[in-house]
VOBALO-106411 format. One record per residue: z, y, x of N, C-alpha, C, O in turn. Coordinates in steps of 0.05 Angstrom, whole numbers, plus 32768, in hexadecimal, padded with zeros to 4 digits. Each point is the difference from the previous one (the first is absolute). Layout:
<rs>
{r {Z Y X} {Z Y X} {Z Y X} {Z Y X}}
...
</rs>
This chain:
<rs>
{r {8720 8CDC 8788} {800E 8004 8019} {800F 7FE7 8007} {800D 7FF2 7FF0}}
{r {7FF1 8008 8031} {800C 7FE3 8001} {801C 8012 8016} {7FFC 8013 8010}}
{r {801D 7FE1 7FEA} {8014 8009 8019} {8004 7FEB 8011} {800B 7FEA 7FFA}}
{r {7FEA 801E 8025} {8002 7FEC 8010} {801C 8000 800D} {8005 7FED 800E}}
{r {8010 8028 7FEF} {800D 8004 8013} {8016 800F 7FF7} {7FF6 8015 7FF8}}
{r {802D 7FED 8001} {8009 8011 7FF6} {8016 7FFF 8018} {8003 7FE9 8007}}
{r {800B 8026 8004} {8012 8002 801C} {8014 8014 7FFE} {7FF8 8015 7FF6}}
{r {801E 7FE8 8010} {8012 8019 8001} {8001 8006 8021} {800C 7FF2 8010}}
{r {7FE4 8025 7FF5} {8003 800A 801F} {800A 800D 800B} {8011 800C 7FF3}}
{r {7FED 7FFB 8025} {800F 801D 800C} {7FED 800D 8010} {7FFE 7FFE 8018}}
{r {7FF0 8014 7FD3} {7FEA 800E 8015} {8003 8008 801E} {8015 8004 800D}}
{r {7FD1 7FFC 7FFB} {7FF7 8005 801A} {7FFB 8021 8005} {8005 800E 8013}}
{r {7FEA 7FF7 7FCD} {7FF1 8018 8008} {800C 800C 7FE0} {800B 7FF1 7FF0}}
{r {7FF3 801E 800E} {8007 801C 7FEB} {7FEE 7FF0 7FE6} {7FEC 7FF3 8005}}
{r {801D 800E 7FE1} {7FEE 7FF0 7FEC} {800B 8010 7FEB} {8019 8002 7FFF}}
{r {7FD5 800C 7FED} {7FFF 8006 7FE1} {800D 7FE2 7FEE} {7FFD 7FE8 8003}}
{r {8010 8028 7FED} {8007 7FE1 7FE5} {7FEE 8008 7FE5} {8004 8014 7FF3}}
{r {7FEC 7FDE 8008} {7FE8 7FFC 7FF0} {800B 8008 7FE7} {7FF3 800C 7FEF}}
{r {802D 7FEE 800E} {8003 800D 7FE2} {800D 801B 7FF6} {7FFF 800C 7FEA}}
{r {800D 7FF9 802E} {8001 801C 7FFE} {7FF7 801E 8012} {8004 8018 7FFC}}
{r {7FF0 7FD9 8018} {7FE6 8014 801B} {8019 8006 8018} {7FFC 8005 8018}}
{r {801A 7FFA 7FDE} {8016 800A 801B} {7FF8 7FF0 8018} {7FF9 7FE8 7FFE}}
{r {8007 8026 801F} {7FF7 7FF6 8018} {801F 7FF5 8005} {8014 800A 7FF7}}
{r {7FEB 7FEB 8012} {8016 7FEF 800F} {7FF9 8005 801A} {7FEA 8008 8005}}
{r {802D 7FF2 8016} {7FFF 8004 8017} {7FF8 7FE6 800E} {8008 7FED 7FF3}}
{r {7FEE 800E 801E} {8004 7FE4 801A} {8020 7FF1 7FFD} {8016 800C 8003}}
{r {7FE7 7FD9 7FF9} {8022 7FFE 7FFE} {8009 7FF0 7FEB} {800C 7FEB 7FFF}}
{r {7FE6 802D 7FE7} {8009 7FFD 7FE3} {7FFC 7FDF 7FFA} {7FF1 7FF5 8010}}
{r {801C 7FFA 7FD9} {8002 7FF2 7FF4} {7FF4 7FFA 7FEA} {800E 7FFD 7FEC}}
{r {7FDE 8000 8012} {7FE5 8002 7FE7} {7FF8 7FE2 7FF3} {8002 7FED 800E}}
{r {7FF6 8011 7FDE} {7FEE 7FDC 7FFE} {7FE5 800D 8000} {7FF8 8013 7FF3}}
{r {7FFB 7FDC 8022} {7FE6 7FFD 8002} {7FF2 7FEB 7FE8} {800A 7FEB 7FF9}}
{r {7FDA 8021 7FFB} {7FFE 7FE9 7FF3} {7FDC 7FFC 8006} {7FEF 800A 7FF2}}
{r {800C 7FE8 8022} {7FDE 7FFE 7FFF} {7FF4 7FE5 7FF4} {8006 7FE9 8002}}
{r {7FDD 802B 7FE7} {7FEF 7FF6 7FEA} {7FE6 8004 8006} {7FF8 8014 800E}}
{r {7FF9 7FDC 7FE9} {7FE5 8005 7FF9} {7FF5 800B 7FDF} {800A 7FFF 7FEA}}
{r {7FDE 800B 8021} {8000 8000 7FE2} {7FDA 800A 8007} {7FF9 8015 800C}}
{r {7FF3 7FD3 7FE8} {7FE4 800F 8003} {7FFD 7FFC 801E} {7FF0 8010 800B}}
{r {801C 7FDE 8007} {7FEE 8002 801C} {8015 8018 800D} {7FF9 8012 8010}}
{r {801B 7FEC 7FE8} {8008 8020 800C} {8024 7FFE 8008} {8011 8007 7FEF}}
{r {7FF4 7FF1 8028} {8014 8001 7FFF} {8012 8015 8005} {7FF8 8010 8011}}
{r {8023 7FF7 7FE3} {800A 8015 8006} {8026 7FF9 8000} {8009 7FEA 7FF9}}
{r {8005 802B 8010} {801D 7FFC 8014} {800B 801A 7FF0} {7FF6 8017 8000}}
{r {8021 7FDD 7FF2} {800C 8020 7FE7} {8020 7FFB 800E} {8006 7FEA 8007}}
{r {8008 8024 7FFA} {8018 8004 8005} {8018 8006 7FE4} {7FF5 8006 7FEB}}
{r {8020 7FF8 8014} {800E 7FFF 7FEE} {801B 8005 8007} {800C 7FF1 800F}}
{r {8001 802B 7FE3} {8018 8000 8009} {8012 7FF4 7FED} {7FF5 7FF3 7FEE}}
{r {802D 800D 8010} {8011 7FF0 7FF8} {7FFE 800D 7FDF} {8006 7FF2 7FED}}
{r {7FF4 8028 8011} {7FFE 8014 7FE4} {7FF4 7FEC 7FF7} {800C 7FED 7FF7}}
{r {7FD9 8016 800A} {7FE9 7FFC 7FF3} {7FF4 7FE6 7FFC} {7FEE 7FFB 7FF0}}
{r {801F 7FF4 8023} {8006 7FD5 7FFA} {800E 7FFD 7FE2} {7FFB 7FF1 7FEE}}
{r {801A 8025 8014} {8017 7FFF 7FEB} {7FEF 800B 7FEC} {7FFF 7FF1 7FED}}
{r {7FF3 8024 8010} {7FF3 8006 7FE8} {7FE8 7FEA 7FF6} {7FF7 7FFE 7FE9}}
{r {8004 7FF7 802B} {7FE9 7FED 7FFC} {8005 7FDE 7FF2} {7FF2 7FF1 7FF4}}
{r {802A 800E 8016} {8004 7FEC 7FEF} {8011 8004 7FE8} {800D 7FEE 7FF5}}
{r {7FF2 802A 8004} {8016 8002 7FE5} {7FE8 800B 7FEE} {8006 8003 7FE9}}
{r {7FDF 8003 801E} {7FF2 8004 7FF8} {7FDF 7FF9 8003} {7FF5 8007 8015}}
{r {7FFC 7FEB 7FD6} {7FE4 7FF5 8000} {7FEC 8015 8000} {7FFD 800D 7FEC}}
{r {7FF4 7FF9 802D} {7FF3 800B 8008} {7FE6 7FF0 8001} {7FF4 7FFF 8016}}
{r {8002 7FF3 7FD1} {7FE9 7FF1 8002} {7FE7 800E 8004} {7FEC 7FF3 8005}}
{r {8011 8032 7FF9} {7FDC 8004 7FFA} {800C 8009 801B} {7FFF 8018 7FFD}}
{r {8009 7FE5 8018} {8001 8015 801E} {8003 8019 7FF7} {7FFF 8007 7FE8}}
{r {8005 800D 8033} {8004 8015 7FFE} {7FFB 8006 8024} {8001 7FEF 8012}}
{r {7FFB 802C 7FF0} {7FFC 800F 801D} {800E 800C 800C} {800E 800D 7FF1}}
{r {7FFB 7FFA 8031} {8014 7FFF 8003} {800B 8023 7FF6} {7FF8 8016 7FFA}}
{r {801E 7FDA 800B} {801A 8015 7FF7} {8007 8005 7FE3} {800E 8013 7FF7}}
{r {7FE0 7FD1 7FF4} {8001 8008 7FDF} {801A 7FF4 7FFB} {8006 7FFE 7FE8}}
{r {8006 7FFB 8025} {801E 7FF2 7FFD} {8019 8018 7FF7} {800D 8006 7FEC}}
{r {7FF1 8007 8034} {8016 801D 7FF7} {7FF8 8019 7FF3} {800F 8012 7FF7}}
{r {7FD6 7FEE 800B} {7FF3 8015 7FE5} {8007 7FF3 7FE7} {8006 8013 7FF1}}
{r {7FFC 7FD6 8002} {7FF3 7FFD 7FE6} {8021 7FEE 7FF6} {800A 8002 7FE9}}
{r {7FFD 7FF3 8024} {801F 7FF4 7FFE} {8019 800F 8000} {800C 8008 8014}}
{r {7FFD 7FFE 7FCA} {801B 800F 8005} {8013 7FEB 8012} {800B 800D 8012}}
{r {7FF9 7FE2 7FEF} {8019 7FF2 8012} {8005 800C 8012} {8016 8009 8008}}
{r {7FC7 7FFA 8009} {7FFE 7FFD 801B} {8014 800E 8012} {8008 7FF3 8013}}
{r {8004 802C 7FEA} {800C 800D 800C} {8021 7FF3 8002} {800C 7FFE 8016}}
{r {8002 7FF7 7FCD} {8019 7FFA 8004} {7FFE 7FE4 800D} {8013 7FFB 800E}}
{r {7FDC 7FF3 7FEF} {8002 7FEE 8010} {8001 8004 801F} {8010 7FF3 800E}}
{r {7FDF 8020 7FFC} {8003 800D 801E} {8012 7FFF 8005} {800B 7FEF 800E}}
{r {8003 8029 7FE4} {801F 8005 800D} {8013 7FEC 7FF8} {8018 8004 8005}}
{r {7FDF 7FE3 7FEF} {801B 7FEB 8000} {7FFC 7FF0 8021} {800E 7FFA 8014}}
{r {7FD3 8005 7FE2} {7FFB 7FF3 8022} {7FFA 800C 801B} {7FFC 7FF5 8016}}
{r {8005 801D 7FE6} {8004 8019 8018} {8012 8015 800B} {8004 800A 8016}}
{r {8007 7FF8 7FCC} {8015 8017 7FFF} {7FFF 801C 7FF8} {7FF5 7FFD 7FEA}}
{r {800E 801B 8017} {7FE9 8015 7FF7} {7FFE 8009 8010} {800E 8015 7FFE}}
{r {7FE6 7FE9 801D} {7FEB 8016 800A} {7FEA 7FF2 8002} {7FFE 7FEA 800A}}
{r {7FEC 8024 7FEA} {7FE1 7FF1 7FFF} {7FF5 7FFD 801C} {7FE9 7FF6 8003}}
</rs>
């Protein structure tokens, strides 16, 4: 996989975060990150949770979306430090 592109945006349109499946609204504040990989390019979104789980942790074989807040005990108390608690 090559990363052509990593961006902190402010969506246009409603977007899923690849590491934990939550839809986000139009608006939201996401990093865009577009890659190729095989002739194939593709556009993954990323919320502030799941950046944070990603760099405190090596996720070298991949994983599919939403294996972040399924499979990561952190995942939930980190939320609510960076969200607060309502999910």
């Amino acid at each position: 996989m090559t990363v052509l592109n990593v961006a902190q945006v402010v969506t246009r349109k409603p977007h899923c975060c690849w590491g934990c499946g939550r839809r986000f609204p139009a608006g939201s504040s996401l990093q865009r990150v577009t890659d190729v990989e095989h002739g194939q390019f593709s556009r993954l979104y990323w919320c502030d949770v799941c950046r944070e789980i990603l760099a405190k942790y090596h996720h070298g074989d991949g994983f599919e979306m939403g294996d972040l807040k399924d499979e990561d005990p952190d995942w939930e108390a980190i939320r609510e430090r960076l969200e607060g608690e309502t999910p």
